[in-house]
N, C-alpha and C positions, 0 to 999 in steps of 0.2 A: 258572833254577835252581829246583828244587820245592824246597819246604817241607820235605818230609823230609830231604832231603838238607843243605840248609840249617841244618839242629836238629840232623845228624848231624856236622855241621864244627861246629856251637857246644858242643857237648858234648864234642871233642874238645879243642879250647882248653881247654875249666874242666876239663875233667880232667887233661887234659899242665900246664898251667900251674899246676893244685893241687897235684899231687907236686913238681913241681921246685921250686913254693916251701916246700911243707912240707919238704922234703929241704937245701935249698941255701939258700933265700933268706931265710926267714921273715920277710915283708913280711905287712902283714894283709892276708890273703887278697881283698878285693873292690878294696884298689887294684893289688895284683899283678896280679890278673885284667885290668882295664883296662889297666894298665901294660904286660904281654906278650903283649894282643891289640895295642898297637898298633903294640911295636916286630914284633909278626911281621908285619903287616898293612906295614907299611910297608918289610920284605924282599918282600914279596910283591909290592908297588908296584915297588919294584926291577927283581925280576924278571921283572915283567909290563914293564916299560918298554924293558929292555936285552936281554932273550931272546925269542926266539921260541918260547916254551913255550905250547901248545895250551889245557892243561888248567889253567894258572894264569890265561890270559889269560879262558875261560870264566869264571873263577870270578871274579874283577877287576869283568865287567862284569856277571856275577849279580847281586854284592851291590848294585848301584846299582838293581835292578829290584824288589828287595825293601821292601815297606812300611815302613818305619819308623813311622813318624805313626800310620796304622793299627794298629798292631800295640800300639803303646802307649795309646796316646790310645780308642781301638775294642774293645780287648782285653784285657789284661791289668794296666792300671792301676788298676782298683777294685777288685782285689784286693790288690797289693800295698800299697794304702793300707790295706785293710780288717786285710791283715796286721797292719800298722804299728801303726795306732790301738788295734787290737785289743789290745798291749802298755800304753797309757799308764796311768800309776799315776794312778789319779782324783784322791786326798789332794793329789798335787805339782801338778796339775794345775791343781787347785781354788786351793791357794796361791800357783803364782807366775801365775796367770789376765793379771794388770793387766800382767804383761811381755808373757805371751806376746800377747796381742789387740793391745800397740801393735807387738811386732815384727811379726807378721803382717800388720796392716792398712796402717800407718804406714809404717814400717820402708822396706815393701814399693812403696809409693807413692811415698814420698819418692824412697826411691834410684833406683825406674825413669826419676824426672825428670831428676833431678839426673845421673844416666848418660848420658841424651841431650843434658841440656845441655854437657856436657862432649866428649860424641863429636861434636855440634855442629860445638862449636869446632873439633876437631881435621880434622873435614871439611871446614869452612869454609878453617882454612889451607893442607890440602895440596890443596882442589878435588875431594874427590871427588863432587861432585852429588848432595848427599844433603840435604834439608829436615831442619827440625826436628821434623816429628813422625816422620819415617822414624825418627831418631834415638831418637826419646822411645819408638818402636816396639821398636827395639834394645834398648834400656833394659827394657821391660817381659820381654822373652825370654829375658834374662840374669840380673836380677834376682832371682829367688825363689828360694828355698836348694832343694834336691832332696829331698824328705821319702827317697827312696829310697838316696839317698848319705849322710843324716842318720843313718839309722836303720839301716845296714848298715854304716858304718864307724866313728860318732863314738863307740859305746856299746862297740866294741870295743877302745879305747884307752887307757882307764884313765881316764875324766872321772868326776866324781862323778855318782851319779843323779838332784842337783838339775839340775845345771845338763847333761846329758843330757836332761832333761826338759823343759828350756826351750829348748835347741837342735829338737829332733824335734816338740814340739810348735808349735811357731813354723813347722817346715817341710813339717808335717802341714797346717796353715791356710794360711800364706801363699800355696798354686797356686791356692787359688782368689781369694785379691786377683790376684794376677798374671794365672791367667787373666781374669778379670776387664777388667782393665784393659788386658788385651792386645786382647781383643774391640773393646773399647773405642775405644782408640787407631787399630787397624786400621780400623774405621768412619770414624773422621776421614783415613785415606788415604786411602782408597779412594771414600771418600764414599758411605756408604753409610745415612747420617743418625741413628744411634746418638748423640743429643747428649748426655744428661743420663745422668751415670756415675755419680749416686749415686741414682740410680732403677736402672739395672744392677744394681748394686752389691747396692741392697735385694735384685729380685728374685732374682736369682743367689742370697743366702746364703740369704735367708727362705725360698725356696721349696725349697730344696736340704736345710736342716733340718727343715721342714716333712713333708718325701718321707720322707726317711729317717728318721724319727722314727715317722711311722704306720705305712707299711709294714712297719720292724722291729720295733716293738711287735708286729703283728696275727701275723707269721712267729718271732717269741718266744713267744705264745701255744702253737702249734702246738708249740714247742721240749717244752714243760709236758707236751704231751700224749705224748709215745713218752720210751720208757726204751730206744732203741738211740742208741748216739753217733755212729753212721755217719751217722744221720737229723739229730743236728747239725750235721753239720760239712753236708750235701746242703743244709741249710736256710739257714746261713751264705753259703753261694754263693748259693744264690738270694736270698737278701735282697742285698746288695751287688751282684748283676749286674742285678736288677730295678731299683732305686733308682737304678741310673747311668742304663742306660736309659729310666725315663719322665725322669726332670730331663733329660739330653743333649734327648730329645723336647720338653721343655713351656720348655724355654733357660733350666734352673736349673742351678747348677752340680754337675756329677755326681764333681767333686775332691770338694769339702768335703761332698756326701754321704757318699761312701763314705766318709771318715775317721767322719761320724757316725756310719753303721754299725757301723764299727769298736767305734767306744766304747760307745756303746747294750749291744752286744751283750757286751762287755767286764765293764759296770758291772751288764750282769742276770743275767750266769752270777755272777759276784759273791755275789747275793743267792738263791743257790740254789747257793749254794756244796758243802754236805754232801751234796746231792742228791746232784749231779753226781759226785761223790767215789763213792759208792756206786755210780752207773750206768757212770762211766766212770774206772773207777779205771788203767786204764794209761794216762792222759789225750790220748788216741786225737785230740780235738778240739784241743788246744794243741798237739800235736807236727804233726797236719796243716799249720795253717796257719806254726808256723814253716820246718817242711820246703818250703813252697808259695812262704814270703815267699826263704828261702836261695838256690833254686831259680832261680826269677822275676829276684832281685836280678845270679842268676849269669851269667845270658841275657843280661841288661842291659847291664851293665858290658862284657862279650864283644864284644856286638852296635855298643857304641860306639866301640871301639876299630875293629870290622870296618868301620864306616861311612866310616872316613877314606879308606877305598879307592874311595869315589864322592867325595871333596871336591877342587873347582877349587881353586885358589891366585892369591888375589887380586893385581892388578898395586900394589894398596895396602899387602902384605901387611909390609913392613920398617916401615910407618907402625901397622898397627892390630894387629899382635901385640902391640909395647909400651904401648900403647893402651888396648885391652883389661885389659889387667892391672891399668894403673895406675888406670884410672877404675874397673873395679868395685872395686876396694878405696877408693877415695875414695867411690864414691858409698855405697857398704854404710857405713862409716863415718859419714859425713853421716847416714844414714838411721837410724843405731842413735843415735848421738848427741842426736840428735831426741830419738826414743822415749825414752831414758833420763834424761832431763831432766823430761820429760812422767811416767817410772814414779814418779820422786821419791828418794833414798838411801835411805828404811827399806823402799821394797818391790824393789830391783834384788836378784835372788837372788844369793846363795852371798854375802853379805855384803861384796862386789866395792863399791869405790869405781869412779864414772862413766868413766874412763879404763881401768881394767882392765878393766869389763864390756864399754866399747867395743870394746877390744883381742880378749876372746875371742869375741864377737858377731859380730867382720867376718872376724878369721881362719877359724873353724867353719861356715863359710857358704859351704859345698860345695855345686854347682850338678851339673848328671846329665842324665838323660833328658826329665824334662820341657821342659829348654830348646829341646833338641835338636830335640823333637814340634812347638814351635812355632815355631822356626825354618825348618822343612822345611816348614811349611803357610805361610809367607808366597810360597814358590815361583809361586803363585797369580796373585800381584798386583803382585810388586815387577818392577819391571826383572834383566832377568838377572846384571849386574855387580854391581847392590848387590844380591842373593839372596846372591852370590859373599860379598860383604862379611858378610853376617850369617851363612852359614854358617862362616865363618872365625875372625868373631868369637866365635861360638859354641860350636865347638871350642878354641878355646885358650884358653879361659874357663874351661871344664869340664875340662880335663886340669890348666892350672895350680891351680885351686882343689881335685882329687881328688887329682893326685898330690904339689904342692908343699906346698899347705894342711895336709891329709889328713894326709901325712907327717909334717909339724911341727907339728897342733893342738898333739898332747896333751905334748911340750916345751913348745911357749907353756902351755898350761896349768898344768902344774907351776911353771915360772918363774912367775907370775903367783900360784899360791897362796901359793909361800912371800913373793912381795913382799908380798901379804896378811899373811902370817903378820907378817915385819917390822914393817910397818907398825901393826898394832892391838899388838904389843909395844911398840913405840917411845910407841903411845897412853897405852898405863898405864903405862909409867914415868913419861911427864909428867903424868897423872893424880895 
């Protein structure tokens, strides 16, 4: 199947599926999207399986010939972050910092392990021939929240912009601990002598902030010099598509660049605020990149739901569907728990005692495409059957936390504030 053709079926989707839910459904829009790419995708499995229909069967086996991995990971992910980043409020930022760096780093760490130790187990009792760092692999793939399901659904559902800020920012950082330690981990399968993961670690952020820090400063300059805004937004893309490329080049992580381009460039139109208002008074450069991130976001979700028309079905699959479910929420759990003990009660945002912030920490921890990217690159090296297991796991990850999660954040949220509310009432009455 070409490319165009391909872009011509996804744009169909976002668009048949925007009407009918603007008209019929009114679900938010980016989980409808994945939601009625998959039940069509999976009529289309149907009919590809029970008809002998030509032109469905072509298209069945297209989409399995299509990049994934590539297309995200290669393409259009340093933008989408650079979109992202590009939004965060620096003030909330700067203030709830000591959360976001332990859920990102920690958080992210913790629970990749603690996921594996637990799918371990579960392989160990039903035999599926799976090691423990296979496992601890699994774990690191599944783990890190999706900055692009973060920032495309959770700011649409009524959270407040603290803790919007602390979810996105946490899922803007955390792919590069993930990637990180996915790299990581994979070395020790494969044996490929990657020992010391906080020398990784170092080099990946340090040189990844390093990159995108000179390079956007020197392509900011430049910003200074032309009064057309066409010329920023052409300069925007080239800093964030250069900055992924030499880190991916030099094995710095070209995630948590682009997010710092993001903000770099966030925090220096900022300080040339009036300028900018003058030159680009119908704000030509903000409406691009949200148009880009909307766009981008809408591909994505489509593209994931079309994916399921290449995925095997594991002969473990009655075992690690419930599986799945139940260990990322223990281990996201476990993991925020940590961190939240470690942020301390006067700095957990939104004034959350440790049990509520855990509660909306592990429920808003929507997983996407990124997982997806690095699950399709183990294809490489794993055995075929457990490739089978990690693609499996990986999709039912990703739908239960976008469409069940997703759907029921922003209720848990509410419930959670007013038990807030309660409860600091109940305070000063005994006060």
């Amino acid at each position: 199947m070409s490319v165009l053709l391909f872009l011509i079926v996804i744009l169909i989707f976002i668009v048949l599926i925007g009407i009918l839910n603007e008209k019929f459904f009114h679900i938010q829009a980016d989980i409808a999207l994945i939601m009625f790419s998959l039940v069509i995708s999976l009529m289309l499995l149907i009919c590809h399986k029970c008809f002998d229909i030509s032109t469905v069967s072509r298209f069945v086996e297209g989409v399995g010939e299509f990049g994934f991995e590539e297309y995200l990971m290669d393409g259009v992910l340093c933008f989408m972050l650079f979109a992202g980043a590009s939004k965060v409020n620096m003030r909330k930022f700067r203030q709830n910092v000591r959360a976001i760096s332990l859920l990102a780093l920690l958080t992210t760490m913790l629970s990749s392990v603690f996921y594996g130790l637990l799918f371990f187990l579960v392989s160990y009792i039903f035999r599926m021939n799976m090691d423990i760092l296979t496992c601890i692999l699994l774990g690191c793939v599944v783990s890190p929240t999706d900055p692009i399901a973060a920032t495309g659904i959770l700011n649409k559902i009524g959270l407040s912009k603290n803790v919007c800020s602390v979810i996105e920012n946490e899922s803007l950082f955390n792919d590069g601990t993930g990637v990180t330690l996915f790299i990581f981990v994979r070395s020790l399968v494969i044996h490929s002598g990657e020992s010391n993961f906080l020398v990784l670690m170092f080099k990946e952020i340090v040189g990844a902030v390093a990159v995108a820090l000179i390079v956007s400063f020197l392509l900011f300059q430049i910003i200074k010099l032309t009064r057309d805004p066409i010329k920023y937004i052409l300069i925007s893309l080239l800093d964030v598509s250069l900055v992924y490329i030499i880190c991916e080049h030099l094995g710095f992580s070209g995630v948590i660049a682009s997010v710092v381009c993001g903000m770099y460039f966030s925090a220096a139109f900022s300080k040339i605020e009036r300028r900018v208002k003058v030159i680009d008074p119908k704000e030509l450069y903000k409406d691009f990149w949200e148009i880009v991130e909307s766009l981008l976001n809408s591909v994505l979700f489509v593209m994931i739901g079309l994916m399921v028309l290449d995925l095997e079905i594991s002969k473990y699959i009655l075992v690690i569907a419930p599986a799945a479910i139940i260990i990322n929420v223990l281990a996201r759990s476990f993991g925020v728990s940590v961190s939240s003990l470690l942020t301390g009660k006067k700095h957990i945002p939104g004034n959350y005692n440790v049990p509520e912030y855990v509660a909306l920490m592990t429920w808003s921890a929507l997983k996407g495409g990124l997982s997806l990217a690095l699950a399709i690159g183990t294809q490489e090296f794993l055995a075929p059957e457990i490739y089978v297991v990690f693609m499996d796991v990986t999709y039912i990850t990703i739908f239960f936390t976008v469409l069940v999660q997703g759907l029921t954040v922003g209720k848990l949220y509410f419930a959670l504030e007013k038990h807030k509310s309660d409860r600091m009432m109940s305070k000063r009455k005994n006060a």
